[in-house]
C-alpha positions in Angstrom: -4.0 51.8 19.2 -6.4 54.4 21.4 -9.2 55.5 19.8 -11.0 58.9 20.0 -13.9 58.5 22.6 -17.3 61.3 22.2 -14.8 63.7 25.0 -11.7 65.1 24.8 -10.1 63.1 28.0 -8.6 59.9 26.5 -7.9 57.2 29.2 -4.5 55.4 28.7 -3.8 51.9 29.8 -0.4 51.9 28.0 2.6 50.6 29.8 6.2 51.7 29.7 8.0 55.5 30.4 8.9 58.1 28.3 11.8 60.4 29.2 10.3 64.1 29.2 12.9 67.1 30.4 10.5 69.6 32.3 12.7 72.6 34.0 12.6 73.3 37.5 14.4 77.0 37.8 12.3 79.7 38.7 11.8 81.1 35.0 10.3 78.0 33.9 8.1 77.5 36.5 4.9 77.4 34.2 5.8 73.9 32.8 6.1 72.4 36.2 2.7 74.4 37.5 1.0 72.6 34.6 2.0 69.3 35.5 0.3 70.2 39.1 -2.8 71.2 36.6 -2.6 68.2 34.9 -2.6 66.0 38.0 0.4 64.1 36.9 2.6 62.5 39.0 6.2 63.1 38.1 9.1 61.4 38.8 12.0 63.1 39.6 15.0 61.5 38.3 18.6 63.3 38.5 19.1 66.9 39.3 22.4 68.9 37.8 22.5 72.6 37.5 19.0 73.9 38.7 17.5 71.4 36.5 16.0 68.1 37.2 14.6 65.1 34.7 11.0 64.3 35.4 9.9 60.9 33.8 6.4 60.7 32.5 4.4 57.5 31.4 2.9 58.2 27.8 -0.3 57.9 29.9 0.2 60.8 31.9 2.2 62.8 29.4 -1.5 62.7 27.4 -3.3 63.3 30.3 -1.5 66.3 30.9 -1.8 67.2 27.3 -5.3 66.7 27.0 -6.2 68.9 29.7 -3.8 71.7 28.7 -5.8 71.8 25.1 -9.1 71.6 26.9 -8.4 74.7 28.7 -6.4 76.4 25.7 -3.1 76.6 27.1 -1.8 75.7 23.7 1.8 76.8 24.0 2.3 74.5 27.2 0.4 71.8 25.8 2.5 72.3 22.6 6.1 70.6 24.3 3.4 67.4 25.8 2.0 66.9 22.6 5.0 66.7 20.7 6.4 64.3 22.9 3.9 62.2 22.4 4.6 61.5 18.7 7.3 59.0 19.2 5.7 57.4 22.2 4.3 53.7 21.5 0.7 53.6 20.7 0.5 57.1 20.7 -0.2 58.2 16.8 -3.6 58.5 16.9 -3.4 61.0 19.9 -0.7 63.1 18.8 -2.3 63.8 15.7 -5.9 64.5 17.1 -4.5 67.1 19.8 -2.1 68.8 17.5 -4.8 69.3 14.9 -7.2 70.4 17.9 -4.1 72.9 18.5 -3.7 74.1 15.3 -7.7 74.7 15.3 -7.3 76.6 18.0 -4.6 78.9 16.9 -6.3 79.9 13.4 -4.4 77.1 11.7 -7.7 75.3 10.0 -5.8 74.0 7.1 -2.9 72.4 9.2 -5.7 71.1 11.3 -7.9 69.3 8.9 -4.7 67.9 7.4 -3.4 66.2 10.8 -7.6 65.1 11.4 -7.9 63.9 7.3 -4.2 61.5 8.0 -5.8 59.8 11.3 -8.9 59.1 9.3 -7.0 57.2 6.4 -6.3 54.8 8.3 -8.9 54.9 10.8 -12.5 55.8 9.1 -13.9 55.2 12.4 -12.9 57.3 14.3 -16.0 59.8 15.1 -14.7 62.3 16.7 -11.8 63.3 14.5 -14.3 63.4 11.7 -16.6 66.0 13.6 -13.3 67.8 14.2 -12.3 68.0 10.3 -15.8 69.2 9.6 -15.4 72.1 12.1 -12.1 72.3 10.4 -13.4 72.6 6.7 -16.4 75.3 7.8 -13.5 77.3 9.2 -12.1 77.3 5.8 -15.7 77.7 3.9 -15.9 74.3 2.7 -19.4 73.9 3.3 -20.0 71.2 1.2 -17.3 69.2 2.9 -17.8 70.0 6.0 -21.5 68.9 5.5 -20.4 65.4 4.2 -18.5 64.2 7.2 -20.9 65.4 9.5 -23.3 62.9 7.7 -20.7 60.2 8.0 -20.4 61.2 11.5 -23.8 60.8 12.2 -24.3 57.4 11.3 -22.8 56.6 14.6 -24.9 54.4 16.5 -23.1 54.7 19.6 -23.4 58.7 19.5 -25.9 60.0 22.5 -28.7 61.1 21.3 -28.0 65.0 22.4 -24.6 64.7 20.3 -26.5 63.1 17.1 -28.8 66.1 17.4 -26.4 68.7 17.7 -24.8 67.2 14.4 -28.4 67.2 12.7 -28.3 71.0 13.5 -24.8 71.5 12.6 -25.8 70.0 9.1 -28.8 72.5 8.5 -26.6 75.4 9.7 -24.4 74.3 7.2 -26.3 73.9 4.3 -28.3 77.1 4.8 -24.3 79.0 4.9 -23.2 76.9 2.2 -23.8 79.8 -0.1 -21.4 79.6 -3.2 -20.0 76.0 -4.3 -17.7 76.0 -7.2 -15.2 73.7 -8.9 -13.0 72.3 -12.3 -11.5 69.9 -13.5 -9.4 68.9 -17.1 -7.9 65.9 -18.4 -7.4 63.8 -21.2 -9.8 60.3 -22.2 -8.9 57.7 -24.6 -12.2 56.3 -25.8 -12.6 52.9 -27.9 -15.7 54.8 -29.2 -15.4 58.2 -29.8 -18.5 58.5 -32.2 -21.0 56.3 -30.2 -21.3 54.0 -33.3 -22.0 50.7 -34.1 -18.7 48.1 -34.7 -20.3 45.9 -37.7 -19.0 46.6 -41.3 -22.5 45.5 -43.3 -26.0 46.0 -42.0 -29.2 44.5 -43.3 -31.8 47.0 -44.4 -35.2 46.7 -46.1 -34.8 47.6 -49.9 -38.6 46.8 -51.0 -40.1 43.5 -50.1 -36.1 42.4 -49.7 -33.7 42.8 -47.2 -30.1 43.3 -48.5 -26.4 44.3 -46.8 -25.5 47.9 -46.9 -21.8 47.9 -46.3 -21.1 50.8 -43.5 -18.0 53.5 -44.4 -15.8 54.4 -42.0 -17.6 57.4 -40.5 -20.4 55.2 -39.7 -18.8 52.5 -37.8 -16.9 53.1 -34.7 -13.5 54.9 -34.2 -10.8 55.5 -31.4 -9.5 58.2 -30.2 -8.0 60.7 -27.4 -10.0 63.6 -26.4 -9.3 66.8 -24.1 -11.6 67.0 -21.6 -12.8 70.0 -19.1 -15.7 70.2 -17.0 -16.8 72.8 -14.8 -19.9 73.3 -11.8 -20.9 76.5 -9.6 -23.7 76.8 -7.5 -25.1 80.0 -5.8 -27.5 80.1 -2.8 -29.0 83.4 -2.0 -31.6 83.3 1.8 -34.6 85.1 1.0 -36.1 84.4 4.5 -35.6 82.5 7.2 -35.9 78.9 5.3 -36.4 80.0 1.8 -33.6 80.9 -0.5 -32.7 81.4 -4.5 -30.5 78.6 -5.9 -28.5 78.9 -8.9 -26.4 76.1 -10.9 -24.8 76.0 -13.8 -22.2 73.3 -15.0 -20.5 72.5 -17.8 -18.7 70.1 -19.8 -16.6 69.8 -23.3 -14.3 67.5 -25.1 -12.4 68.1 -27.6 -11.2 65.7 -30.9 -8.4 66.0 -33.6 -11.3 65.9 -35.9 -13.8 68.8 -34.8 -16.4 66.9 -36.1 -17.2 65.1 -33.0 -16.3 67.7 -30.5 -18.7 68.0 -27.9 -20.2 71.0 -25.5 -22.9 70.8 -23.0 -23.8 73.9 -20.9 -27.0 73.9 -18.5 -28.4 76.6 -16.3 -30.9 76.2 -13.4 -32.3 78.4 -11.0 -35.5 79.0 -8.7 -36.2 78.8 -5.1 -35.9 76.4 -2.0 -37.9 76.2 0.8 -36.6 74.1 3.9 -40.1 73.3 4.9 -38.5 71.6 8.5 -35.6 70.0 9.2 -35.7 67.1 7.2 -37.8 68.1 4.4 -36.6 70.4 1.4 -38.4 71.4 -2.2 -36.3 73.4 -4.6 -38.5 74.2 -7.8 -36.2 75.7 -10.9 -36.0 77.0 -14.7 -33.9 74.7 -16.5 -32.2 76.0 -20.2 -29.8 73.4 -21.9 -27.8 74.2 -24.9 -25.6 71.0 -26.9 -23.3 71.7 -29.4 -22.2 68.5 -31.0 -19.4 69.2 -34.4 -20.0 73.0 -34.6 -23.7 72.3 -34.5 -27.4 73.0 -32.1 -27.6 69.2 -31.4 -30.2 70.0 -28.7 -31.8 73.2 -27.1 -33.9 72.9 -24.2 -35.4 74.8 -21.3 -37.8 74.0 -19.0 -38.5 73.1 -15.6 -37.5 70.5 -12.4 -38.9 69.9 -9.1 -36.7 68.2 -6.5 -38.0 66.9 -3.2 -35.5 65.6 -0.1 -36.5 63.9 3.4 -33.9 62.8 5.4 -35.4 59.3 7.0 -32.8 59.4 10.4 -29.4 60.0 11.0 -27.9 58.1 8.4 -30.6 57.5 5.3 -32.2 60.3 3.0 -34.5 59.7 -0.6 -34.8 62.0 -2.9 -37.9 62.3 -6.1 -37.4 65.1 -9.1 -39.7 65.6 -11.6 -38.1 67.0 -15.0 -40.2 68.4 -18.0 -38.4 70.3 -20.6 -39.3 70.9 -24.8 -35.8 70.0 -26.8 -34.8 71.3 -30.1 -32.3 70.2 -32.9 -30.7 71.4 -35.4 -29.0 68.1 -36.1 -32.6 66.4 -36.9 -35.3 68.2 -36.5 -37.6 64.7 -36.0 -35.7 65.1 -32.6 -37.8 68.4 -31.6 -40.6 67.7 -29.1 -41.1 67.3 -25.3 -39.6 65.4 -22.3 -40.8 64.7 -18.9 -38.9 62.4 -16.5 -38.7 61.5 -13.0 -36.8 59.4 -10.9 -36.4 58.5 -6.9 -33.0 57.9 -5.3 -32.1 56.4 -1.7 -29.1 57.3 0.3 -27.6 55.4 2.9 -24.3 55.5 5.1 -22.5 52.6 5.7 -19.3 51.9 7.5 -19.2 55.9 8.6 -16.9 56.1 5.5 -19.2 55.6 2.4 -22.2 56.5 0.8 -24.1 53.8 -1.0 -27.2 54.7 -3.1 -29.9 53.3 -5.6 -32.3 55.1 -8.1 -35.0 54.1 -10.5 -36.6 56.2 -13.3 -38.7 56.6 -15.6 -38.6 58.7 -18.8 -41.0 60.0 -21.9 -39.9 61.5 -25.0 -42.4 63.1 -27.2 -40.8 64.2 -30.6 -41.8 65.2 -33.9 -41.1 61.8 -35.6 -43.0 58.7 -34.2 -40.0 56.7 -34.6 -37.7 58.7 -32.4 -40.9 58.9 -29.6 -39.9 56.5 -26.4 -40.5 55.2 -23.2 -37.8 54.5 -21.0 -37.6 52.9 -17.3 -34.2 52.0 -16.1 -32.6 51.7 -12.3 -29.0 52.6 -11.0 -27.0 51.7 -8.0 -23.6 52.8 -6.7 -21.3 53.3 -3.8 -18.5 55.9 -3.1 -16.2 56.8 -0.4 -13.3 56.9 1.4 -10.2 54.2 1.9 -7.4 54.1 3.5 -4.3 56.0 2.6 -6.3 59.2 1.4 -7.8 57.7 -1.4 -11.8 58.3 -2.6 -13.1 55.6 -4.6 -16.7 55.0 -5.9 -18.2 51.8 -8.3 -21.7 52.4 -9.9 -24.1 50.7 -12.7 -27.3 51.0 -13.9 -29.3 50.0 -16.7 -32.3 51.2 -19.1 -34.8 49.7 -21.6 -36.3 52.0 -24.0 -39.4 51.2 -26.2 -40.1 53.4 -29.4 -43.4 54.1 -30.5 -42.6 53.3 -33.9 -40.8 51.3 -36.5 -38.0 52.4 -38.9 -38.8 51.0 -41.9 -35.4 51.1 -43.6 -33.9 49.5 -40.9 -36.7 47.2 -40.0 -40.3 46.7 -39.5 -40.5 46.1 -36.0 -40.5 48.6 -33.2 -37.0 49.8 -32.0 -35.9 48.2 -28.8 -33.0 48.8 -26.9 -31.2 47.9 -23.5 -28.6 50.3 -22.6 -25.8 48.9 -19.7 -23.4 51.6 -18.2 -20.8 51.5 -15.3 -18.0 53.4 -13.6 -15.3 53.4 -11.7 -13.4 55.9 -10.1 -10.6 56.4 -8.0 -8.8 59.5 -6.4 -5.9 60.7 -4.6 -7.0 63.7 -2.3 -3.7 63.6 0.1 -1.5 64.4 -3.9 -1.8 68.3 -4.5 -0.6 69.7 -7.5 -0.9 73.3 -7.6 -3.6 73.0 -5.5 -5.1 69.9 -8.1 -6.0 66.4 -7.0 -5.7 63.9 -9.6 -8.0 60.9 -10.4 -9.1 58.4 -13.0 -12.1 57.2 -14.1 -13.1 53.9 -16.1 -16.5 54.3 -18.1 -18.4 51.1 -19.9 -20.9 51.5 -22.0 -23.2 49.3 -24.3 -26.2 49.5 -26.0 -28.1 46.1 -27.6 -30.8 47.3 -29.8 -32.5 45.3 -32.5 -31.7 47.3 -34.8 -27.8 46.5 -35.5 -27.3 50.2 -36.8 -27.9 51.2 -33.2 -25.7 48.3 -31.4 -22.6 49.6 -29.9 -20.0 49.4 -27.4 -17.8 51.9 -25.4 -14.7 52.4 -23.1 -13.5 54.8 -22.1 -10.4 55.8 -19.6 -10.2 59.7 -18.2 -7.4 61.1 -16.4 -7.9 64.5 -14.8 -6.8 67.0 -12.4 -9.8 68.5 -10.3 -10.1 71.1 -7.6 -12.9 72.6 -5.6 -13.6 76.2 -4.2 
């Protein structure tokens, strides 16, 4: 099958004829003035009636085409191109120059549909992906848009005035990429609903003696099927030339039979960002957090976080933030206190159709109670992408270990120490729309192995959810 070279003429070593009626009366002389443009040779075959049948190779009939659509006679190309959709080998083709028709015509929706089929099957192919990017900034998807041109870049073969014209395309991009917004809701059935341990009896200290406390049922772990939403917007407002005002907020809930364990997160952020060059950005911004967890403040914060990116060449970017915030409860207030993080991520393209990437971090929490006081490092490592047949996929894991600063006496008289082991999986089906959703799963694993059994637990957890992005 012919691939999609860096120009639009695709040479075509494909053997056999296709039968192609082309009129010959005076009225349709347009058709047979663009096969003189074309510089096909047609055969003419019988003639009946002022008409004669011309037989084209697919060869020439996409030679003919392709020049048509380079000089944007798209209503003669239009008959050429659509004979090429049931000539052998020609799928690839026919979809690329009708997409690059329907571009043309004001059709960017059609267009990024015919560019998003070829690439299913045939991640790639560069130049349809630069194609459905121009596609998706037609239709303000910036954030798309900006994606593929990253996939698109990682191209060695690319010349090097075409890999910068794409570097420029992707700060153009991001600096227009001024409102980003999107939803999703769903359902999850979760083995673990209250983050709890699995164990009936603990051992706890009961003087100079350690004895079982049997656990009730609110303490121990519990099923369940929760309603889950979630929700993200971001707002970029230019102050200059390469400074703006970023805004984010996002949002999440779910939501139990038992209120008790209902859950809703809501953070706001915002500050400026200065594009210091082309591949260096700062974004400085005011972070508030608010938590409720049953009906109650589990955790008030606000603050501040500093993010610094560098992209490292065409296909590979890192990334450091620094995170300080003070937290209040009104769960526990031994939880009240301060928080400063930070953590570095890599990026890397690989295969022009994924995204793998790798962080490590590093974490303190300074709290009223000594006991609840930590240190945490941890590291996390994922990759996400596209497969064939339209579907977006992504695997990740990561893991932590936290040391607190002091013991819990009731539970034991050595310091807490825990290891906390998380992964997901996710898959989604962008080519389904329903009303406009795509729907998706995602497989969560949790586990955390503390020495303290109160705080051992284990979690699962399935969601299925609708999502769509503005």
């Amino acid at each position: 099958m012919p691939a999609i070279p860096q120009r639009l003429a695709i040479a075509s070593a494909l053997a056999g004829a296709a039968l192609l009626a082309v009129p010959a009366s005076a009225e349709e002389a347009p058709a047979s003035a663009a096969a003189a443009r074309g510089g096909a040779t047609a055969v003419p075959g019988a003639c009946s009636g002022g008409r004669c049948d011309y037989r084209l190779s697919p060869g020439q009939m996409l030679a003919l085409a392709e020049r048509l659509v380079l000089e944007k006679h798209y209503d003669e190309a239009r008959p050429f191109v659509a004979a090429l959709r049931d000539a052998p080998g020609m799928a690839i083709p026919y979809g690329f120059l009708d997409g690059l028709i329907r571009l043309g015509t004001g059709d960017a929706k059609g267009a990024a549909e015919r560019f998003r089929a070829i690439l299913k099957d045939n991640p790639g192919q560069t130049r349809v992906r630069l194609e459905l990017a121009r596609a998706l900034m037609m239709q303000g998807n910036y954030d798309g848009a900006e994606y593929h041109l990253r996939l698109a870049g990682q191209d060695e073969t690319l010349p090097e005035d075409i890999a910068r014209m794409i570097g420029n395309a992707r700060s153009a991009v991001r600096s227009n990429r001024r409102f980003r917004f999107g939803f999703d809701f769903g359902f999850a059935p979760d083995s673990n609903i209250n983050s709890a341990t699995a164990a009936e009896t603990i051992d706890v200290n009961f003087g100079s003696m350690q004895v079982p406390l049997t656990l009730d049922a609110e303490a121990r772990a519990r099923s369940g099927v929760g309603v889950t939403a979630s929700t993200y917007a971001t707002l970029r407002l230019p102050t200059a030339e390469n400074s703006s005002l970023v805004f984010d907020t996002n949002a999440a809930m779910v939501n139990y039979e038992d209120n008790t364990l209902d859950d809703y997160t809501v953070q706001l952020a915002g500050g400026p960002e200065l594009r210091l060059d082309g591949d260096h950005t700062l974004t400085v911004q005011a972070v508030g957090l608010y938590r409720w967890y049953g009906g109650e403040v589990a955790a008030r914060q606000y603050g501040a976080r500093a993010t610094f990116q560098q992209s490292l060449d065409r296909s590979r970017r890192i990334a450091l933030q620094i995170d300080g915030r003070r937290s209040e409860s009104d769960l526990n207030t031994g939880y009240n206190g301060w928080q400063i993080g930070a953590n570095a991520t890599y990026e890397q393209v690989v295969a022009r159709s994924a995204i793998v990437s790798a962080s490590v971090l590093a974490r303190r929490e300074s709290d009223k109670e000594d006991a609840y006081s930590n240190t945490t490092f941890g590291l996390n490592a994922g990759i996400g992408g596209e497969l064939p047949l339209g579907i977006n996929a992504g695997l990740s894991g990561g893991a932590t270990w936290s040391k607190y600063d002091e013991a819990q006496p009731f539970f034991s008289f050595e310091k807490r120490e825990e290891w906390r082991l998380q992964g997901r999986a996710y898959l989604g089906l962008r080519q389904i729309r329903v009303a406009g959703f795509s729907p998706s799963v995602e497989y969560q694993f949790s586990k955390v192995d503390s020495n303290y059994d109160f705080y051992a637990s284990e979690r699962h957890r399935v969601q299925f959810k609708l999502a769509r992005y503005f």
